[in-house]
N, C-alpha and C positions, 0 to 999 in steps of 0.2 A: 839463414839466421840460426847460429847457434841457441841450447836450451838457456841459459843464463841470459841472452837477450831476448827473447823471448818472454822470458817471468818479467823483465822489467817492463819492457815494453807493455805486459798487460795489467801489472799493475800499475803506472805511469795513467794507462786509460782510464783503471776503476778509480784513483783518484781524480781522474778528470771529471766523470761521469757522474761523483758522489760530490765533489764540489759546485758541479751547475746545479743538481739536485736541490743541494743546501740553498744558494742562490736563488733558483726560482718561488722556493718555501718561503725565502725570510725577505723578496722584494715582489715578487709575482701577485698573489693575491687574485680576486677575481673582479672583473671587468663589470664598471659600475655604470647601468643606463645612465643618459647624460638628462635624461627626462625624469629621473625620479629624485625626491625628493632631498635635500642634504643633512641629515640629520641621524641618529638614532632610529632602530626601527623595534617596533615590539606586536604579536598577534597573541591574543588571549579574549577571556570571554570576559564581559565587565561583572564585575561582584558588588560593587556598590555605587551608587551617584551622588554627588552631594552637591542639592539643587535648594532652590524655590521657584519649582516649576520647569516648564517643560523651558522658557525662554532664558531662564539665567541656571545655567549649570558652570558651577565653580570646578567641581573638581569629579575624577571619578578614580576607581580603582581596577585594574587588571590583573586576573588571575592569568598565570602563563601556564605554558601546559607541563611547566615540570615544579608544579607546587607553588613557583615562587607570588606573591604578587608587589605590583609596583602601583603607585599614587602617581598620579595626574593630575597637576593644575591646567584646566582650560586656557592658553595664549588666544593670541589672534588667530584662528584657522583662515587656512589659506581657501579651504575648500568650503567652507561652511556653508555654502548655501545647496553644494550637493549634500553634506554631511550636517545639517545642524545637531548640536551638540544634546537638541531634545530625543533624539535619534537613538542617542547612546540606551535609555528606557525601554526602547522597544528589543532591541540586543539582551540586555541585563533579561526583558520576560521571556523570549527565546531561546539565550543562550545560544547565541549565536556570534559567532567570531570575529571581531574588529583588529585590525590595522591601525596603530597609531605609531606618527614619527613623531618624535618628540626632540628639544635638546634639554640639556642642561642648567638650570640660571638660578645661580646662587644657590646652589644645594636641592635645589627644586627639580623635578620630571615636568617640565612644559609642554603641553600637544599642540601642535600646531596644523597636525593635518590629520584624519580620521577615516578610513574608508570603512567599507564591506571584506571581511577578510576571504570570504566564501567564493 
């Protein structure tokens, strides 16, 4: 193989090589348990609850760990009777780390599922 074929041939590769690249980037993504939840996910510590009482908690708040925080409307949790939502109190006096999936409805952060992030 002469030098001219040669440089094409291995540039012909480095575009082959930078094209699956790109492809694997912009379809690939990483592989998502079939067991966990479908929704949003967010882990932060709770900063505020807004209740009457430990049994009706409407809503809470989530400090994330890059400054941000995000509002919680209480939905149906799927898990509530591992996690009831009185739960979130003992967290917020701990400062201790919660899991919540949430989706989206109407402009709203809905939780629907809550665990232990720790």
């Amino acid at each position: 193989m002469d030098r001219g074929t040669f440089r094409l041939f291995v540039a012909a590769l480095a575009v082959i090589v930078v094209a699956v690249a790109v492809a694997a980037a912009v379809f690939g993504g990483t592989a998502r348990d079939p067991e966990a939840p479908q929704g949003e996910e967010a882990v932060g510590i709770v900063s505020s609850i807004d209740s009457e009482g430990l049994t009706n908690v409407r809503a809470f708040t989530l400090l994330l760990p890059d400054g941000r925080e995000l509002e919680f409307a209480i939905g149906t949790l799927e898990n509530g009777a591992e996690f009831p939502p009185g739960h979130l109190a003992e967290h917020q006096a701990l400062a201790s780390p919660i899991r919540v999936w949430y989706r989206t409805e109407g402009g709203a952060l809905v939780a629907f599922r809550l665990e232990d992030a720790e």
